[in-house]
GUVEXMAR-563021 format. One record per residue: x, y, z of N, C-alpha, C in turn. Coordinates in steps of 0.1 Angstrom, whole numbers, plus 5000, padded with zeros to 4 digits. Atoms other than C-alpha are relative to their C-alpha. Example, Ala and Ser with C-alpha at 12.3 -4.5 7.8 and 13.67 -1.06 7.14 Angstrom:
500949885000512349555078500950125000
499149895000513749895071499250115008
// end
This chain:
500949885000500050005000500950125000
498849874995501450334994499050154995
501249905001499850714993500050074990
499549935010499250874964500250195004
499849904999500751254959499450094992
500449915010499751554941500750004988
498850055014503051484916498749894994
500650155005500951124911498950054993
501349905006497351364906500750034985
500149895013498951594878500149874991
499550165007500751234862498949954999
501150055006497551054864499050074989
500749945008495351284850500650044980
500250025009497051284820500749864990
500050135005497950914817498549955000
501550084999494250844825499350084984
500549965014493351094793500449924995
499950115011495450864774499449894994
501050095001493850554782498950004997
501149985001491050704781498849974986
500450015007491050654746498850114991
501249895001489050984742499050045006
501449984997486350964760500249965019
499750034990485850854796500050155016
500449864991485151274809501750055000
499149894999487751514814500849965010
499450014989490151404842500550085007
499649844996491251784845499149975012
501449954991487751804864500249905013
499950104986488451484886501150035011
499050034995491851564896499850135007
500249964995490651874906499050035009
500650084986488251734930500449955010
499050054990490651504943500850095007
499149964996492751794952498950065008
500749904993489851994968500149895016
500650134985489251624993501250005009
499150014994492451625000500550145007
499749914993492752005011499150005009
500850004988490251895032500249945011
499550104995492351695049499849834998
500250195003491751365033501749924993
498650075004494451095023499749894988
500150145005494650834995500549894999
498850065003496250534996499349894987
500650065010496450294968500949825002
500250125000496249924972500449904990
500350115009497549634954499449924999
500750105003495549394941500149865009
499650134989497549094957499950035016
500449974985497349294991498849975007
501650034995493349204995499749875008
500750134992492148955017498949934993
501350055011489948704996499050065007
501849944993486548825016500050155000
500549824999487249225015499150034992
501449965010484249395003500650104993
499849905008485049604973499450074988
500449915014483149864956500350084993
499649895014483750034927499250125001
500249844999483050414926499750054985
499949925007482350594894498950144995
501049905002480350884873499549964988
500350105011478450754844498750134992
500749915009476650984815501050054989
498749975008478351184786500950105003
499249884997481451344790499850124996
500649845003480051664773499350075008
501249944990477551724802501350055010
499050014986480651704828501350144995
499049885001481852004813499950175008
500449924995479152214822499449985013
500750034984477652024852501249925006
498950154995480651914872499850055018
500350054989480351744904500650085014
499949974985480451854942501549935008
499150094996482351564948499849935012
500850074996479951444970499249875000
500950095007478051224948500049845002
499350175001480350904945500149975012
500050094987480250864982498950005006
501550024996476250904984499849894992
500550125014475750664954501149865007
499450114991478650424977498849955015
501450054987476450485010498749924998
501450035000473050394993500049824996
499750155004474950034981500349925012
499750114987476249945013498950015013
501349984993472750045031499649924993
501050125006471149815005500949885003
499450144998473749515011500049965013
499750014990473749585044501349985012
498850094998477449555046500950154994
499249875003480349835046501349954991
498850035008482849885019501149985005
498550074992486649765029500850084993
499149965008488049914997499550094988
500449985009486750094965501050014988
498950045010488050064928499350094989
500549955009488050224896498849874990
501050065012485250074867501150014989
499449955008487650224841501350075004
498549945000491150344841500350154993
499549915005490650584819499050135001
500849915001489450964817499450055017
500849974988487251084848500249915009
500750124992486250754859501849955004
499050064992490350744872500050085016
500049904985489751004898498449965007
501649974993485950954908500649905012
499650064990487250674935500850035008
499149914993490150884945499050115012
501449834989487451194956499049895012
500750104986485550854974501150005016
499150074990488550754992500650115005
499149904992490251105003498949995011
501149974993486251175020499349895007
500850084990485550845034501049895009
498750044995489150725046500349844992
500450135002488550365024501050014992
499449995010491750305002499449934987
500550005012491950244966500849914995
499950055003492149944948500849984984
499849945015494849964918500049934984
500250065015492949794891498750074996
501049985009490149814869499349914994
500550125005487549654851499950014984
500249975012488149804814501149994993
498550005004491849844811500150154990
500149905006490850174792498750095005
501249944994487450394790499049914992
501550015011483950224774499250025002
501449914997480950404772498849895010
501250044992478550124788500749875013
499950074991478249934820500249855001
499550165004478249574806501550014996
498650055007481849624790500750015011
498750034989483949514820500149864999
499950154997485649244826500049935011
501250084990484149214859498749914991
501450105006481049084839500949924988
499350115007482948934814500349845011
500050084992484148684838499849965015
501450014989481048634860499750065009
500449924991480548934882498850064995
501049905006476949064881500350105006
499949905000476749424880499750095010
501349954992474049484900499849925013
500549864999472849574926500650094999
499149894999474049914921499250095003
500749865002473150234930500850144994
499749885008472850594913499850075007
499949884992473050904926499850124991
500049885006472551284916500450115008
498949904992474051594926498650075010
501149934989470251694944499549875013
500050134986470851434971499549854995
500950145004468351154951501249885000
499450085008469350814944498849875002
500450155007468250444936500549924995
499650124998468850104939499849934986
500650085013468649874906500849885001
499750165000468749534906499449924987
500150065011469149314874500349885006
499050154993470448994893501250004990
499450015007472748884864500350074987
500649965013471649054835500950155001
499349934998474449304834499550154984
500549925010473549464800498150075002
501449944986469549524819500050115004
499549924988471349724843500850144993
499649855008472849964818498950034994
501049935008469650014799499250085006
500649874988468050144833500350095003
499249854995470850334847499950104989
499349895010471350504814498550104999
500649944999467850564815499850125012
499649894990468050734849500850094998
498749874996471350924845498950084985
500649895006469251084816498650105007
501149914992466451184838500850125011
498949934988469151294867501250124991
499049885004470551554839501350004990
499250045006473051334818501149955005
498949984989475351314844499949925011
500450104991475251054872501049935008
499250064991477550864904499249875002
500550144997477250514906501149935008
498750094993478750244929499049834995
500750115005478249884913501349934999
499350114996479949534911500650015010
499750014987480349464945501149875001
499350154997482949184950500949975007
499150024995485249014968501550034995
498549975000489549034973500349924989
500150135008489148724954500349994985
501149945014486848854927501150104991
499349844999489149154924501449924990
498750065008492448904915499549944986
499950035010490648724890499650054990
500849955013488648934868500750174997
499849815006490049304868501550024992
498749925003492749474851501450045008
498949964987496049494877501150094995
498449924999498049784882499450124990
500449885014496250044857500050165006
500149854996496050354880501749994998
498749985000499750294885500850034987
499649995011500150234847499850144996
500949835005498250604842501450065008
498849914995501350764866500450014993
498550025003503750584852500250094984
500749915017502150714812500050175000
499849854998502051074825501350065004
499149975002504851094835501249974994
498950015008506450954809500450114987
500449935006504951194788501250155002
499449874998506251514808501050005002
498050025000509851384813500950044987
499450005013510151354780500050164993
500049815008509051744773501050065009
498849934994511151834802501249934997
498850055002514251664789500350024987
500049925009513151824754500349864990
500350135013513151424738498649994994
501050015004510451314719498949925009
501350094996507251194737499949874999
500550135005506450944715500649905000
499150114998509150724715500149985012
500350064988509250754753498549945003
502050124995505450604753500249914992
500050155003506450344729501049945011
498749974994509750284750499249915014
500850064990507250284781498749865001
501250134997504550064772500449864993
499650145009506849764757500049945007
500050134992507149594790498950055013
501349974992503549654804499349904993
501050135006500349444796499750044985
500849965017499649704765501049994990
498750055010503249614749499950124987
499849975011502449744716499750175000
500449825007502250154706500350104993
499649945018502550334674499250124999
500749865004501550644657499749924988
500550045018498950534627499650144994
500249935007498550874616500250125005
499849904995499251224616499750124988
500749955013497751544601499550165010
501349924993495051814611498649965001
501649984998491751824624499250094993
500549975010489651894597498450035000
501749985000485951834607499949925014
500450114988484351704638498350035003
501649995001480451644637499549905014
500350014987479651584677498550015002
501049974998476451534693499849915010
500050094993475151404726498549945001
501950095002472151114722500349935012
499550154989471250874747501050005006
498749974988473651004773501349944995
499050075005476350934748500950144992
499349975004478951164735500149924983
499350075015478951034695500150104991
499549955020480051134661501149954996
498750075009483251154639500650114997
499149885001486251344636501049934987
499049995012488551364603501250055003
498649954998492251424602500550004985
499549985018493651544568502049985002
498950024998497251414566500850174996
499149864999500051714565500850014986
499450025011501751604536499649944988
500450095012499951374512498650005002
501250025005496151334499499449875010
500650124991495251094528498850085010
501349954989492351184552500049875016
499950124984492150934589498350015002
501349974998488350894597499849965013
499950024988487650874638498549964999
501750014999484250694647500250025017
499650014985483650754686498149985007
501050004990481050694714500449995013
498949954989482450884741501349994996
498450045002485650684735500249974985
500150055017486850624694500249875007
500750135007485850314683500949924990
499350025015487550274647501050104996
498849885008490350484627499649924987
500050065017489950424587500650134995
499549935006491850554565499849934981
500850065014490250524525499049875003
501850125002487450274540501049915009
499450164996490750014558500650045012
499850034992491049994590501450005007
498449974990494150134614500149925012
500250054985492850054645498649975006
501350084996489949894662499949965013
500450074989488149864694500249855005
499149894989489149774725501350004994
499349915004492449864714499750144996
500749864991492850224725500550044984
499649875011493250504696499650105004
499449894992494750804713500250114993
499349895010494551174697500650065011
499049964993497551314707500550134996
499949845006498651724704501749934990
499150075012501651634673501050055006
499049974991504351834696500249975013
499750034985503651764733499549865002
500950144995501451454733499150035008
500549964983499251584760498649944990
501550055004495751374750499550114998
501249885006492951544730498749945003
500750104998489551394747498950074988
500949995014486851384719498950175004
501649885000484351694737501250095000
499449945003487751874730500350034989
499249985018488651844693499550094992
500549905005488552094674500650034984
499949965014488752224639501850054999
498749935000492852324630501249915012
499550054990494352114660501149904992
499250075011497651934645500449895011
500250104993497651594661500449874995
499750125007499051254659499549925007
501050094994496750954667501549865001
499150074998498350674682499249915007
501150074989497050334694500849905004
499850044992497850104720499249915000
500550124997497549714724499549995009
500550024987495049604749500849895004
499050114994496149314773499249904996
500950155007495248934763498750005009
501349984999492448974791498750054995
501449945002490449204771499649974987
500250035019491049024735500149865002
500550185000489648654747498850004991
500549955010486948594725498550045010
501250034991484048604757500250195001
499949835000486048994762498850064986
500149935013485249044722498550035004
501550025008481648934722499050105015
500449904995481249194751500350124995
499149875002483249494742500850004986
499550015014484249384705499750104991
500949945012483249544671498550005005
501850075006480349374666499050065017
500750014987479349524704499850134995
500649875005479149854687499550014987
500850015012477449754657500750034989
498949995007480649794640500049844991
500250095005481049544610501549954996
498950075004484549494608500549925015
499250104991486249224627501350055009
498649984994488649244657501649984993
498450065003492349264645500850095007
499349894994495149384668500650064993
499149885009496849704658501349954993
498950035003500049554661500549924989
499650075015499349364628499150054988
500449915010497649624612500750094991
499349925007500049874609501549995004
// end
């Protein structure tokens, strides 16, 4: 166990954009929460995975709606430990530990802001290994954690309990309906599980991986090397091994809109030197990269817009018209490309018709 620092804060927040894959909310906004909990006198420590007692009770913490709302409605920082209270009043049973849902974007700090304000440390895995827009794509549910019960929360004190028993994809079609009633925007605490639970199904080590990615980032600007090679460099002996630049150019169009408490559209990249165009599909997080109709990169494998001189992530409710950017994606780990992962979190889980193929033998 050891405590995280405000150095660790600024570092996360922009290893967690990375992962974030785009989407996943602003982490600016989380990490300046965390910093408010902690001037409040709060502490965080962060937990490894193997440290858990099989029986600890561990819930996960996050905020769930489209990152576009969380720009203009952002949280108290309250929320994630009303929407924790109302789960362990329904289970009857007090949390031991809390954990990210996602590693990447927002949803790396919402557990942090739990854990400064309720003394409970923080668990350093995940159940996505990146950001994805809905509640079924974890690999908690992937391998056999139901979801539910969980509860929701809102920033006017409400909340509510939902119970799907098993039915993990159920339980997103509710919530989402709620967090749209509650304003687009919403704190949930869900998959309850054991220390156990925790070793076999989640992601291990991913907040730490987010430090380690931020500041690999800013070493490299303060040491005036290139970024990019320090993040391939960095992620060759991690779980995501592989990471490349598939394109690079300007931001040329970006047609955004948020449905169904979703962050979607599509952003274009016109290469800088040659007659090529990049096409970005996203929901919340991108999805696909195509370039002339063939496929760069593909869900879950992350595809990262990155500023083309600092690297510093570009999340999708940010992109903008003129922005000179190089996309770059990142191998997921073999947990999240089994084929039980795909046929939750695959293509074909976003109605996408091209077939999984990792990056690393695309480009």
């Amino acid at each position: 166990m050891r405590e995280l620092t405000l150095h660790d804060l600024r570092d996360l927040a922009r290893g967690a954009a990375l992962l974030g894959t785009g989407g996943g909310g602003d982490p600016t906004i989380g990490r300046l929460l965390v910093e408010a909990a902690l001037a409040d006198g709060g502490r965080i420590e962060l937990l490894d995975p193997d440290e858990l007692a099989a029986d600890t009770l561990v819930i996960p913490t996050a905020m769930m709606g489209a990152p576009t709302v969380f720009v203009e409605k952002i949280p108290s920082g309250e929320e994630g430990v009303a929407a924790l209270r109302a789960l362990e009043a329904h289970l009857g049973r007090r949390a031991e530990a809390t954990m990210p849902i996602e590693c990447g974007g927002i949803n790396s700090m919402i557990p942090l802001v739990v854990a400064a304000r309720t003394g409970l440390p923080v668990v350093d895995a995940d159940g996505m290994g990146r950001a994805f827009p809905e509640l079924q794509m974890e690999t908690f549910g992937v391998y056999g954690i139901p979801g539910s019960p969980m509860a929701i929360a809102d920033e006017r004190g409400g909340s509510t309990i939902i119970d799907t028993g098993p039915d993990n994809a159920r339980m997103e079609w509710y919530s989402r309906g709620v967090t749209i009633r509650m304003g687009g925007a919403s704190h949930i605490a869900e998959y309850a599980m054991t220390g156990e639970q925790v070793r076999r199904t989640a992601v291990p080590r991913t907040l730490s991986l987010g430090i380690r990615l931020g500041r690999t980032i800013r070493e490299a600007r303060e040491r005036h090397a290139d970024p990019f090679d320090a993040l391939r460099a960095e992620l060759a002996d991690t779980l995501y091994e592989h990471g490349r630049i598939i394109f690079e150019g300007k931001v040329v169009d970006v047609m955004r809109r948020t449905v169904d408490g979703f962050a979607r559209g599509n952003a274009w990249v016109s290469a800088f030197d040659e007659d090529e165009r990049l096409e970005l599909h996203f929901q919340n997080e991108h999805l696909v990269a195509r370039v002339a109709g063939q496929v760069r990169a593909i869900v879950p494998d992350l595809i990262c817009v990155l500023d083309a001189e600092t690297a510093e992530p570009i999340t999708t409710e940010q992109l903008r018209y003129g922005q000179r950017v190089r996309v770059f994606a990142i191998s997921t780990p073999p947990v999240m490309r089994s084929p039980e992962a795909l046929a939750v979190f695959g293509p074909a889980a976003f109605g996408l018709e091209d077939a999984f193929q990792p990056v690393e033998s695309l480009t």
